[in-house]
C-alpha positions as CSV (number, residue, x, y, z in Angstrom):
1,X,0.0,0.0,0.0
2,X,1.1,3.6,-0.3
3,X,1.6,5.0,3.0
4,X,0.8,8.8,3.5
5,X,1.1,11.7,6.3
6,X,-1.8,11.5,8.1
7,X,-2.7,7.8,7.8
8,X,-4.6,6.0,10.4
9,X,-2.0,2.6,10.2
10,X,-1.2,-0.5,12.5
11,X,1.6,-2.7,13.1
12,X,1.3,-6.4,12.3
13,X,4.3,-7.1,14.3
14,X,2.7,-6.3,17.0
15,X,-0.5,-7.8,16.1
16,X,-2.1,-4.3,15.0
17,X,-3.2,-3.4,19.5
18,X,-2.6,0.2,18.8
19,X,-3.4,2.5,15.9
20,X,-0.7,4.9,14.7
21,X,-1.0,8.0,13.0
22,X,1.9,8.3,10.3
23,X,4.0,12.1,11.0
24,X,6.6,11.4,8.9
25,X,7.7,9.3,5.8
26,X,11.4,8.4,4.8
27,X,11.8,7.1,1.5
28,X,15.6,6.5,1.9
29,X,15.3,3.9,4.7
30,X,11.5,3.1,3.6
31,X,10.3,3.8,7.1
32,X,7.9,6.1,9.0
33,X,7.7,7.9,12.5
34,X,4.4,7.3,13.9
35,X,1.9,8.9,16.8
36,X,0.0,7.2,19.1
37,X,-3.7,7.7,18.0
38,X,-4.8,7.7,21.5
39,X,-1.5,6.9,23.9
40,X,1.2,9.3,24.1
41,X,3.8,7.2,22.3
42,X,6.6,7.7,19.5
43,X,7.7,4.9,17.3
44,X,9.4,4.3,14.5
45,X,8.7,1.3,11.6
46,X,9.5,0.1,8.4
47,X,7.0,0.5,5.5
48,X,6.1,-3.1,5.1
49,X,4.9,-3.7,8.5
50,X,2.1,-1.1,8.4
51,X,-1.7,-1.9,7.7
52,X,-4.1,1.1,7.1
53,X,-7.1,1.3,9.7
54,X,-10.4,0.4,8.7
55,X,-13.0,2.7,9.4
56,X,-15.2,0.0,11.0
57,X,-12.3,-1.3,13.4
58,X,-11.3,2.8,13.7
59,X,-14.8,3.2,14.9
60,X,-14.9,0.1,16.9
61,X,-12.0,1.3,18.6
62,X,-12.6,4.9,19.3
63,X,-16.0,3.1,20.6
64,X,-14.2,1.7,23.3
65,X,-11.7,4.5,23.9
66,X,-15.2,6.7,24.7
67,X,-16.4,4.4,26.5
68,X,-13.1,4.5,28.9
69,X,-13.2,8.4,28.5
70,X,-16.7,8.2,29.8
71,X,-16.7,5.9,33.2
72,X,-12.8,7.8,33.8
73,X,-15.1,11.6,33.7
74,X,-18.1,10.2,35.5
75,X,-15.7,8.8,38.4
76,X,-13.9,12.3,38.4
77,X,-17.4,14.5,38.6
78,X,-18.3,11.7,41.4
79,X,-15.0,12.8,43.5
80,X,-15.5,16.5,42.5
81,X,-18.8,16.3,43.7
82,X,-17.4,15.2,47.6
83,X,-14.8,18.1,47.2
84,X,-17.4,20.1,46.4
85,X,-19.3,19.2,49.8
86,X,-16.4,19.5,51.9
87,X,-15.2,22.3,51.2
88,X,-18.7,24.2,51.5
89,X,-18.7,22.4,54.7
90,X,-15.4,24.3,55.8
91,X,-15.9,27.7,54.4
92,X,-19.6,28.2,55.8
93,X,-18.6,27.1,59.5
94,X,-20.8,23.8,59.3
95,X,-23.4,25.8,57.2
96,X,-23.6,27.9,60.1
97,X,-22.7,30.7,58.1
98,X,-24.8,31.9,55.2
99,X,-21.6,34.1,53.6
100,X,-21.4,34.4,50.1
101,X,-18.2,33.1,48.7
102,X,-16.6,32.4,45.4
103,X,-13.6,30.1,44.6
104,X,-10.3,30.0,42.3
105,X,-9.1,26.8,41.3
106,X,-5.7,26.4,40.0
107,X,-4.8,27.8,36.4
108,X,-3.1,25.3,34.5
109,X,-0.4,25.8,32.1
110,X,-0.5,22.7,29.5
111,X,2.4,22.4,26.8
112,X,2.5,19.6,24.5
113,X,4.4,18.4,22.0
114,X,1.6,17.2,19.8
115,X,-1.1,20.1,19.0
116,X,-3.5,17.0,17.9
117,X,-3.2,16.0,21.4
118,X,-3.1,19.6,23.1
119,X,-6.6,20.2,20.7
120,X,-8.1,17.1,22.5
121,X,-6.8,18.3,26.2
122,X,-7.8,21.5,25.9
123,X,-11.2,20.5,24.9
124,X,-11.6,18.3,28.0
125,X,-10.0,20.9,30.6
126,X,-13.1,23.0,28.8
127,X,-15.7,20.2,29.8
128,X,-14.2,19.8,33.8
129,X,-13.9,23.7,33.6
130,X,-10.5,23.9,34.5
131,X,-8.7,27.4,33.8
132,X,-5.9,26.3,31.4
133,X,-3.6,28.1,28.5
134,X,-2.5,25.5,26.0
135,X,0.7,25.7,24.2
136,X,2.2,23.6,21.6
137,X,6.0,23.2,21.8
138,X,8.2,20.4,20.0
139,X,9.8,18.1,22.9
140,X,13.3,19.1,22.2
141,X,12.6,23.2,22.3
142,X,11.1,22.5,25.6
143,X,14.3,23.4,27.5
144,X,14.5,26.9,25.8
145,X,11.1,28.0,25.5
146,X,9.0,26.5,28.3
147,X,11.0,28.2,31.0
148,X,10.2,31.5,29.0
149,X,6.8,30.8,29.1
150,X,5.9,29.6,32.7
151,X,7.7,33.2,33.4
152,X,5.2,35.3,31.4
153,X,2.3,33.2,32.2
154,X,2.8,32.3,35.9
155,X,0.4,29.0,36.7
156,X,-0.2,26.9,39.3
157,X,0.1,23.6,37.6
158,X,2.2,22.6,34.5
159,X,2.0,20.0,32.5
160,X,5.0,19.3,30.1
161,X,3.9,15.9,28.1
162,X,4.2,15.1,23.9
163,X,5.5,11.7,23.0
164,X,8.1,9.4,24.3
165,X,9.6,5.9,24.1
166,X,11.7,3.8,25.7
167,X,13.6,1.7,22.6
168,X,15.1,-1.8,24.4
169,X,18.1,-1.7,21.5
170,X,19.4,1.3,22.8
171,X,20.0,0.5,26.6
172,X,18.3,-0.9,29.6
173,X,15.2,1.0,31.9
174,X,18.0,3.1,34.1
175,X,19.8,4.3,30.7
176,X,18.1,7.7,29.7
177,X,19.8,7.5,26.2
178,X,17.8,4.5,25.6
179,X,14.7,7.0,25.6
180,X,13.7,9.2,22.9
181,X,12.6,12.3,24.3
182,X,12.8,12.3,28.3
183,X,15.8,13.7,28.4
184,X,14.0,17.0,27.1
185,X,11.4,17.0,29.6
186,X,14.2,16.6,32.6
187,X,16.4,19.2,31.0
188,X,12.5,21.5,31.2
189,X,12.2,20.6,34.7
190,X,14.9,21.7,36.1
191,X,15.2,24.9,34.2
192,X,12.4,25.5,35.6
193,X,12.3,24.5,39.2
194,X,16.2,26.6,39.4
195,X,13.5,29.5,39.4
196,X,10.4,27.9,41.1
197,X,12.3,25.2,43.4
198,X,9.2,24.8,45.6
199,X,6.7,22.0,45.1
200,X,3.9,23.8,46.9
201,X,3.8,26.8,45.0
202,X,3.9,25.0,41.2
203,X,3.3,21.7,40.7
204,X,4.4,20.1,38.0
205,X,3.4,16.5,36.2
206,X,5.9,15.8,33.3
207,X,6.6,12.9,30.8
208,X,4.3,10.9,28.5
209,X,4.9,7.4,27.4
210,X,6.8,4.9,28.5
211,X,8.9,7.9,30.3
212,X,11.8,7.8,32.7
213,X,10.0,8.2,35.9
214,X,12.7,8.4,38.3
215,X,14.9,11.0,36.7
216,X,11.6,13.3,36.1
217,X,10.6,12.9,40.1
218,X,14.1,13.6,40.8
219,X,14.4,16.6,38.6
220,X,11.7,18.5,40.3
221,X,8.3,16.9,39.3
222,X,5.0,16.3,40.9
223,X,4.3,14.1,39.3
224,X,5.3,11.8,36.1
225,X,5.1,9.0,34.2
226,X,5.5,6.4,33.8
227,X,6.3,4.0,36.5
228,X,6.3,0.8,34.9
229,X,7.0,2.2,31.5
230,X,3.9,1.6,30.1
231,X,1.7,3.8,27.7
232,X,0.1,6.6,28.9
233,X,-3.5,7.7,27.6
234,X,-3.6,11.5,26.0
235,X,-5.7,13.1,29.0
236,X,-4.2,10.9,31.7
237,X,-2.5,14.4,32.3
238,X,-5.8,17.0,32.3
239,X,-7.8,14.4,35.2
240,X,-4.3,14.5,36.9
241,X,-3.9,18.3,36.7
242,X,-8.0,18.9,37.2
243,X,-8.3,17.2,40.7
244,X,-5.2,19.5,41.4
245,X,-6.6,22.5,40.3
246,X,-10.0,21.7,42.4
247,X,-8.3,20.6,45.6
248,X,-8.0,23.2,48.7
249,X,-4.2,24.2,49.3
250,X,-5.3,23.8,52.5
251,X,-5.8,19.6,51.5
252,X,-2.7,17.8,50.8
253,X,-3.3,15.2,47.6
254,X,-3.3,11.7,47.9
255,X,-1.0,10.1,45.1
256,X,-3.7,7.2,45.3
257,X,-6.7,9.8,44.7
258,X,-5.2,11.3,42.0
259,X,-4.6,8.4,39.8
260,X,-7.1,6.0,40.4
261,X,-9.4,7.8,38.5
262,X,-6.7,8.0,35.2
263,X,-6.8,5.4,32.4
264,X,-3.2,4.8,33.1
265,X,-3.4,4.1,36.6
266,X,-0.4,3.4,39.2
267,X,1.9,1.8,36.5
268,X,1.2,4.7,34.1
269,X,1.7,8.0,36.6
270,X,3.3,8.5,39.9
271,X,4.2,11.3,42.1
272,X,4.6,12.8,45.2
273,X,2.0,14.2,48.2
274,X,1.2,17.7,46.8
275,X,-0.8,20.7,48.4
276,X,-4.2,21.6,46.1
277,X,-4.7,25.1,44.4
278,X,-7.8,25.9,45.0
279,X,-8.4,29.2,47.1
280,X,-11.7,30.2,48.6
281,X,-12.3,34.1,48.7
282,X,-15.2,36.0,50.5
283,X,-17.9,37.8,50.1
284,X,-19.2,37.2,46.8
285,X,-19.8,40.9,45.1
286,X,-23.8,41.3,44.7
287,X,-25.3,43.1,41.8
């Protein structure tokens, strides 16, 4: 078949279990670089063990995908619901007091390396109302320009993610050369937390799939993926960065409550006990 930019494709040798969009084509070595269609993951294959996508098995698979999506938001609502309750709880004295108030969760800073991905986040931090500016940057001009950016822009939570991979030909799980682009994100971290070195005032979830997770914690994240170097799903990152955002600073956040709720789960993310962002201010201003 004639492969093309932009083609929904699979991988044989891998019995076609994830579909790839095709980024790049290289006639010279007859081989493409490839997207995760839903995962945050970067690979690399030759020509001849690609299959296009059918739309039926595109839309079977996107079916379930949704279907994930779905019981992941509804469990999220359910928690932000109890946060919700609590925190009305504290703020009116047991209800005692009939004070108007008004809340500010914590604004989110989301760059990507993927704008089909930061499209698809930004779409969801819109639906759990999150405050969040999206950015697109390429995972190796991170280190330059993200620093640049959280300066100007100031947020409470960032979220550096894109693609990554860890390639078993190149090294073993404690060599960071044998991964393809978390050296970028570590390089971003600490540029950054040389200027913001405390984890209370910005918290910071980095990495995507199949990430270096101890070198990310180290350099100064949150939280990161990915423990067991697994794939990540696309929002995993926006549910992680929304119950952050809706938390009282006055709450520390459970690792556990954070990412049970994720489609990655435990071997996917990982972090550390965090403060919330959200800030309660009173009275409300009347008309």
């Amino acid at each position: 078949m004639t492969v093309q930019v932009g083609d929904l494709v699979a991988r044989p040798s891998y019995h076609c279990d994830l579909p790839f969009r095709v980024v790049a084509i290289h006639d010279e070595t007859k081989s493409a670089e490839l997207n995760g269609h839903d995962v945050r993951l970067y690979a690399d294959a030759p020509l001849d063990d690609l299959v296009p996508v059918t739309e039926d098995e595109r839309e079977q698979y996107e079916k379930m995908t949704s279907s994930k999506e779905d019981e992941s938001y509804k469990l999220f609502r359910q928690d932000y619901k109890q946060m919700k309750m609590k925190h009305r709880y504290t703020v009116t004295n047991g209800y005692r007091d009939q004070t108007s108030y008004f809340e500010m969760p914590g604004r989110v800073l989301h760059i990507d390396g993927d704008p089909y991905y930061l499209k698809k986040c930004l779409a969801f931090y819109k639906k759990l109302h999150v405050p969040v500016i999206g950015k697109y940057i390429p995972e190796s001009e991170m280190p330059d320009l993200a620093p640049r950016l959280v300066a100007q822009i100031r947020p409470d939570i960032l979220v550096l993610t894109g693609h990554d991979a860890f390639m078993k030909n190149k090294g073993t799980t404690s060599d960071l050369k044998a991964y393809r682009n978390s050296s970028f994100f570590i390089r971003t971290v600490k540029e950054i937390r040389y200027h913001w070195p405390s984890l209370d005032q910005m918290v910071i979830f980095s990495g995507a799939c199949q990430s270096h997770f101890e070198y990310l914690i180290r350099a100064g994240s949150n939280f990161a993926s990915s423990p067991d170097r697994v794939n990540i799903h696309a929002l995993d990152p926006v549910y992680l960065a929304a119950r952050i955002s809706f938390t009282s600073f006055m709450d520390r956040v459970n690792v556990w409550d954070v990412l049970k709720n994720t489609l990655s789960g435990a071997g996917g993310l990982g972090g550390v006990e965090s403060r919330g962002m959200l800030r309660t201010g009173l009275p409300f201003p009347s008309e």
